[in-house]
C-alpha positions in Angstrom: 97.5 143.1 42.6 99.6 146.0 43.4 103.4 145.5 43.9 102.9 146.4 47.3 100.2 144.1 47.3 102.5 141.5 46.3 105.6 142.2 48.5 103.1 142.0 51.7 101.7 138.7 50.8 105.1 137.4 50.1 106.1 138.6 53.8 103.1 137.1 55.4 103.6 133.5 53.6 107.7 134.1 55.1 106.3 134.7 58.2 103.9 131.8 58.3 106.8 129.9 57.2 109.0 131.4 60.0 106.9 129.7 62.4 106.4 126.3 61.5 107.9 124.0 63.8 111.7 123.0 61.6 112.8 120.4 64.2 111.5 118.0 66.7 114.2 119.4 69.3 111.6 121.0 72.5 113.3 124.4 71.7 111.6 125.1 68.4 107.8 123.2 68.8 104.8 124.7 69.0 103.7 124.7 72.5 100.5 124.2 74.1 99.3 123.8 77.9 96.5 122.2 79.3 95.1 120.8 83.4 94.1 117.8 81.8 95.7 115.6 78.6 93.0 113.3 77.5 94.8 110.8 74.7 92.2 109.1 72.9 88.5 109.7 72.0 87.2 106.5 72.3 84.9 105.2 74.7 87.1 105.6 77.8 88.9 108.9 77.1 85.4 110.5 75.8 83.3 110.0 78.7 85.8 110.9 81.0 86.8 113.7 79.4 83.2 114.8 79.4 83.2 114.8 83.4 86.4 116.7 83.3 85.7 119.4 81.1 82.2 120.3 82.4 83.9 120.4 85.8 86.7 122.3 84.9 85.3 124.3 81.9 86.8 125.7 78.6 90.7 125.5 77.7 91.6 122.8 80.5 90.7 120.0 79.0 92.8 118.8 75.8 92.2 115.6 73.7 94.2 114.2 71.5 92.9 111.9 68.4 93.1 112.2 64.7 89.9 110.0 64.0 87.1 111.8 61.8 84.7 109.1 62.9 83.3 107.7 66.1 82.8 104.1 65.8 80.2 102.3 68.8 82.2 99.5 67.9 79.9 96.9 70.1 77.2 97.5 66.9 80.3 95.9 64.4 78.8 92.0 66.1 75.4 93.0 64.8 76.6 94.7 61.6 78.5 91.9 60.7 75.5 89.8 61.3 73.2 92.1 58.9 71.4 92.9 61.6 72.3 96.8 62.1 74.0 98.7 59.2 77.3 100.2 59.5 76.3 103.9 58.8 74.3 103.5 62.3 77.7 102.3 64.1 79.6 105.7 64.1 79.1 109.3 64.7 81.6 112.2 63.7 84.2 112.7 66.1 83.5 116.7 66.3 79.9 115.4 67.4 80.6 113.6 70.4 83.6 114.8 72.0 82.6 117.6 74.5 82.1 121.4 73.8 84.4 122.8 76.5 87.0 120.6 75.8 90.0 121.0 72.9 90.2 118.9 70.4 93.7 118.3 68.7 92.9 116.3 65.7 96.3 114.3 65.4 98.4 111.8 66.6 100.4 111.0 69.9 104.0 110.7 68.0 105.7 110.6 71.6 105.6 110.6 75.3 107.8 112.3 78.1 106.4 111.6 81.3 109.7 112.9 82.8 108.2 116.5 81.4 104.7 115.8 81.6 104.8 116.4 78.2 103.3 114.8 74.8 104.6 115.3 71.3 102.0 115.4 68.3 102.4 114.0 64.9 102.8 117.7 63.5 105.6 118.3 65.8 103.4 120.5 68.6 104.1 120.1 72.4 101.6 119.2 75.2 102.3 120.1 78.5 99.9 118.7 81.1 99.2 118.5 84.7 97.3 115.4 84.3 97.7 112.5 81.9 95.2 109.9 80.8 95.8 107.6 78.1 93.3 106.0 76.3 94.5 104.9 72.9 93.0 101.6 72.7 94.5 99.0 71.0 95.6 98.2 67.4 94.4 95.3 65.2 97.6 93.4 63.5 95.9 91.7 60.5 99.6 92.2 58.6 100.8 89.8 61.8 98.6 87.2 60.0 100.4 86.2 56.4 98.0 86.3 53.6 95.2 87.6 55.8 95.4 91.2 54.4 95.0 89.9 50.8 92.1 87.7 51.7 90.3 90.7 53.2 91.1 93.0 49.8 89.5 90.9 47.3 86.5 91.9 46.1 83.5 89.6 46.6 85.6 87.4 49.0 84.8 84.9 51.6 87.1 86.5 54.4 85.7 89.1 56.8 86.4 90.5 60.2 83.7 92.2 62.7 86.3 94.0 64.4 87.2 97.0 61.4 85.0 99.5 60.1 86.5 98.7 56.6 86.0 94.8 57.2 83.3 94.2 58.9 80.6 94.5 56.1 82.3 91.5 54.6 81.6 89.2 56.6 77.7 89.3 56.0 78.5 89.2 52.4 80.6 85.9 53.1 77.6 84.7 54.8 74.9 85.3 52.4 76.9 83.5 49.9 78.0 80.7 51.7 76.2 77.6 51.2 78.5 74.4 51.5 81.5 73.4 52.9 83.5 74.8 56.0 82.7 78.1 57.8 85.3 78.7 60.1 85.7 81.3 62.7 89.0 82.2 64.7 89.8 83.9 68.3 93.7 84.8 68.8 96.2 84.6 71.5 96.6 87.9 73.3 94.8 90.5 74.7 92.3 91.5 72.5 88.4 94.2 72.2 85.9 91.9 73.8 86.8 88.3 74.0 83.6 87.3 73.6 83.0 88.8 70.2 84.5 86.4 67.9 82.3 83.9 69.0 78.8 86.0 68.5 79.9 85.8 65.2 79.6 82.4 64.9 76.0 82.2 66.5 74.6 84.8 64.6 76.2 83.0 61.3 75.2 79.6 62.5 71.3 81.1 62.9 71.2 82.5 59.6 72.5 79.6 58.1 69.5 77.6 59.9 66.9 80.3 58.9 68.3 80.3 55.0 68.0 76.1 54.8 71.6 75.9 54.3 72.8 74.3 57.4 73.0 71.4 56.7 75.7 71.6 54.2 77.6 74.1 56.2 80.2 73.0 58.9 80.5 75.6 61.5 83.6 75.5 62.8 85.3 77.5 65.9 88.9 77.6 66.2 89.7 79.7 69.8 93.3 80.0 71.1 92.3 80.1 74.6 91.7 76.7 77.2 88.0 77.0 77.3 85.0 78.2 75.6 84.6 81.3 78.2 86.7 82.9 81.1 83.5 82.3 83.4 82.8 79.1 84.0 79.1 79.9 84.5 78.6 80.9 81.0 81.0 78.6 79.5 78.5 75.6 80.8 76.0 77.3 79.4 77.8 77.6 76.3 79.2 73.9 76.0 75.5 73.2 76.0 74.6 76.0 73.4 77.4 74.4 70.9 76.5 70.9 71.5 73.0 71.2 70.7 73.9 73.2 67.3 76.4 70.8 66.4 79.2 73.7 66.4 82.7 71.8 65.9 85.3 73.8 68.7 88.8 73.2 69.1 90.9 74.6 71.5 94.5 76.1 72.0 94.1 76.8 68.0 95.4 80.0 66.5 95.1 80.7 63.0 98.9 81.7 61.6 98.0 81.9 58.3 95.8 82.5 55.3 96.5 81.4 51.9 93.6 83.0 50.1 94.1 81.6 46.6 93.7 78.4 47.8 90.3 79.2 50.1 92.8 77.2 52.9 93.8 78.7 56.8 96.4 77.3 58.4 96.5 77.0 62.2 98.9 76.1 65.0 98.5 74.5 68.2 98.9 76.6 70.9 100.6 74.8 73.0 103.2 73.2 70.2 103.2 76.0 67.1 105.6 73.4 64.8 102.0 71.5 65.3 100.3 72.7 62.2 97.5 71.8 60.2 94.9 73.0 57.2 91.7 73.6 56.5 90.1 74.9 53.4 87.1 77.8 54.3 84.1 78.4 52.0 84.0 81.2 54.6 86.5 82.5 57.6 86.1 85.3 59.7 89.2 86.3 61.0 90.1 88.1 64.2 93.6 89.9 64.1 96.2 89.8 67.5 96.2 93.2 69.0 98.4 95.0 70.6 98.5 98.8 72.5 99.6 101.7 69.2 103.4 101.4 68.6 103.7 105.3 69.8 102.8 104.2 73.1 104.9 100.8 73.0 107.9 102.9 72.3 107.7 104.8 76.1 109.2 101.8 78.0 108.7 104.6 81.4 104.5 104.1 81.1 104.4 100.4 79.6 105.2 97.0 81.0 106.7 94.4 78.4 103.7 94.0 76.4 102.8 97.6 75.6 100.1 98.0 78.1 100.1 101.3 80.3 101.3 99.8 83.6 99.0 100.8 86.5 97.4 100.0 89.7 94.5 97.9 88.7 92.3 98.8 91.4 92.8 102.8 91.4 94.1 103.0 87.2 97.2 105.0 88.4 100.5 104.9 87.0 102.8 102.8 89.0 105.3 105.0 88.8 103.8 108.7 87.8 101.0 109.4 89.7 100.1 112.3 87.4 99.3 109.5 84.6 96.6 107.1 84.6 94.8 105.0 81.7 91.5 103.7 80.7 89.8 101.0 78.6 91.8 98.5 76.3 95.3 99.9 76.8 95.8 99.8 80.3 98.0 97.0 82.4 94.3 95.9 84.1 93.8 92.3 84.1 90.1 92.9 83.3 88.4 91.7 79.7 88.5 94.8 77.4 85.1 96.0 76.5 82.7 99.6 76.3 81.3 98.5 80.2 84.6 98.0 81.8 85.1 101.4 80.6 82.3 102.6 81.6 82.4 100.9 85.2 86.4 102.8 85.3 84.9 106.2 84.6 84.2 107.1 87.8 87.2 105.6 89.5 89.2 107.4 86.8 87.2 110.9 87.4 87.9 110.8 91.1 91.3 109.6 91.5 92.3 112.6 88.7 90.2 115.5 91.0 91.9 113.8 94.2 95.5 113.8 92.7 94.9 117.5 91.9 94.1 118.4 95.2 96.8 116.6 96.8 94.1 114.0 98.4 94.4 109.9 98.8 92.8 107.7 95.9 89.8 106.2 97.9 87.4 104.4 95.1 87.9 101.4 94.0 87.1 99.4 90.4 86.3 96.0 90.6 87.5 94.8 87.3 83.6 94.7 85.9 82.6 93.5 82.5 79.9 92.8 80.7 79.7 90.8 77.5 76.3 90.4 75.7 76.6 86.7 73.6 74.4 87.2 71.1 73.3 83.9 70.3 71.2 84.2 67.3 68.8 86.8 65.4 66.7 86.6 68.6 68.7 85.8 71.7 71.0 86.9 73.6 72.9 85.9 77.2 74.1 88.8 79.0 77.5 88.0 81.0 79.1 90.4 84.1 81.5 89.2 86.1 84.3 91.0 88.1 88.5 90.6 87.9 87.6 86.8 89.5 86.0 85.8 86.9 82.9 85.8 89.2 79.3 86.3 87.7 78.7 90.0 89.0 75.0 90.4 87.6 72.3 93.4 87.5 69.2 91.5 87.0 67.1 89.1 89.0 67.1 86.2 86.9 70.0 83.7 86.5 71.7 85.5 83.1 73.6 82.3 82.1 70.2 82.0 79.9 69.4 82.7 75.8 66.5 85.4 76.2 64.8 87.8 73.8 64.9 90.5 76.2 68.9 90.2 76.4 68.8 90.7 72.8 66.5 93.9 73.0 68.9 95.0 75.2 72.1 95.2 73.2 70.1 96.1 69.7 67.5 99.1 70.7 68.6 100.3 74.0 72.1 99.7 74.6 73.2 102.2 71.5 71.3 105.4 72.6 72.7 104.7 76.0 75.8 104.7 74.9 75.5 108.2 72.6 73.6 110.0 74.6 74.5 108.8 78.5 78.0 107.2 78.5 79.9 109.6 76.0 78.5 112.5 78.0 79.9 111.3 81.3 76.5 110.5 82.6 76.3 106.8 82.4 78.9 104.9 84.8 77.6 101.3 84.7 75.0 99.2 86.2 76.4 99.8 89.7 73.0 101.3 91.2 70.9 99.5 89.0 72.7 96.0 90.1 72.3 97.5 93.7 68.6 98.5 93.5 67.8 95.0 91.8 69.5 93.3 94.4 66.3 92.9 96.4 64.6 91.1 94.1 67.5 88.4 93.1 65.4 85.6 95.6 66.8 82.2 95.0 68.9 83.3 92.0 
């Protein structure tokens, strides 16, 4: 190379240099500004963001997410189960996210709803009209002592449906299992679909039945919460289901503890936490506490005292910034955190975004619908909706509270491309029609 050659490119790497973002003062960031800041490309922030940017076309629609991968995460009960493979549970994130929107691939580092603005983890600065966060939540297995070392050993007997990295193990667990104590944990808090922690023991109880190993297996579920299910329909049903199948449940339990050495969990009574006892596991799957991402605790102006983004649960709005709203697992809504209350939100959240850009009242309003498909077995399946009540809400025109094949067909074969092909591409908003057109049929439900 030429010393002129030589001298330039030492200029050009200056000048790169020159403009590389040296503090994280709003004077010398990178800036960037957008209609619409999506934050989060989850479920929630993926479908919406869909609607948005095929409304509003290229370069108004920004989202923010470092993930490389996509993850349906209702496949991780069925994974975990052996029943679906993990390599069929994600997507790349490049894949799914819409074409006219911008993806960002970092992390919210900080929020200033005072200046409608968003600070990345490189430093850059998002300035937006509109705000939607949907970040999710965060699993806390470190909250757990010992837990994280019971999941990292090779072989184990630990695992956990809820991680990508985890959720493998727990169908390893249960192939090898074949005496003593499996146990099976729920936490206290908020937490991605409260009914999953107990599919896990179904599906592990079934293939226990189906290997001949039952019988030497006690199948044990530990929940922190009053009752077996939020909706008393289903719970009934689901007393029932665990009597027959001589599943051991104890309430107002929480697991505190692991000590992974010792093949021993420690729990606490809800109620009284000095109130502990143990139990040793020949296999545990553990579900961690949860909580909203710390970057988003940290903005006390968009959170109420747990983390959650504090909004009007009928509308999603911010309480106090009406430019703001949320979606899915992070916001303040009192509604049980799962891919259809998401999906039922969508729409709500679409229209009250295009209504506070025009200047126009919020009209629609969500109902607090969710769905929760309890898989019961290898087989079965009992679909539960209900509404913010707590109140069955369902589509079809038989009584749901019911273990049926069909169910299961349901959430294995269709429910997936549904989710890919429909929901992520802003085209799927929840059995609303369906539940109306089926309506006529529900005689004597």
């Amino acid at each position: 190379m030429s010393s002129v050659g030589q001298v330039l490119k030492v200029s050009q790497s200056a000048l790169k240099l020159s403009v590389r973002p040296l503090s994280t003062s709003f004077t010398n960031r990178q800036k960037e500004h957008c209609k619409i800041l999506v934050v989060g490309g989850g479920t929630g922030g993926c479908s919406v963001a869909a609607k948005l940017s095929s409304k509003f076309g290229k370069g108004n629609v920004i989202v923010l997410d470092p993930a490389e991968r996509h993850y349906y995460q209702p496949m991780f009960t069925l994974v975990g189960g052996g029943i679906k493979s993990l390599g069929s549970s994600y997507k790349s994130m490049k894949s799914v996210l819409p074409k006219n929107a911008k993806w960002i691939q970092e992390k919210a580092k900080e929020f200033h709803p005072d200046k409608n603005t968003v600070i990345t983890s490189s430093g850059q600065e998002i300035n937006y009209d509109i705000l939607l966060v949907a970040m999710g939540l965060h699993l806390n297995y470190e909250k757990i002592p010992g837990l994280v070392e019971a999941l990292s050993i090779p072989n184990g007997n630990v695992g956990s449906n809820y991680s990508p990295d985890h959720v493998d193990k727990t169908y390893s667990a249960l192939k090898r299992v074949d005496k003593g104590n499996a146990i099976f944990t729920m936490p206290t808090g908020s937490i991605k679909c409260p009914g999953a922690p107990q599919k896990a023991v179904y599906i592990s109880e079934d293939y226990l039945r189906r290997t001949n190993k039952r019988k030497n297996v006690n199948v044990i579920y530990n929940t922190s919460i009053a009752n077996i299910f939020g909706v008393k329909k289903y719970a009934d049903a689901l007393w029932k289901l665990v009597e027959k199948r001589d599943i051991k449940v104890n309430l107002k339990t929480n697991l505190v503890e692991v000590k992974p050495h010792k093949n021993i969990a420690v729990f606490a009574n809800v109620e009284n936490p000095n109130d502990k006892f143990e139990i040793e596991y020949s296999m545990l799957h553990a579900v961690p506490p949860m909580s909203p991402p710390g970057e988003l605790k940290q903005c006390k102006e968009l959170v109420n005292e747990l983390g959650f983004v504090e909004v009007n649960k009928d509308t999603m709005q911010h309480l106090k910034y009406s430019n703001v709203f949320a979606i899915g697992d992070c916001s303040s809504s009192p509604n049980s955190k799962t891919a259809a209350a998401a999906a039922a939100q969508s729409p709500i959240v679409y229209d009250h975004i295009l209504a506070t850009l025009n200047g126009k009242p919020l009209k629609g309003v969500y109902d607090g619908y969710a769905s929760c498909p309890l898989v019961t077995g290898y087989h079965k399946c009992i679909l539960a909706e209900f509404d913010y009540n707590l109140q069955p809400l369902e589509t079809f025109p038989v009584s749901q509270d019911k273990e049926r094949y069909s169910m299961f067909i349901m959430k294995k074969d269709f429910m997936p491309p549904l989710y890919w092909h429909l929901m992520l591409n802003g085209y799927w908003n929840g059995p609303g029609m369906m539940r109306k057109a089926m309506s006529i049929f529900k005689f004597g439900k």
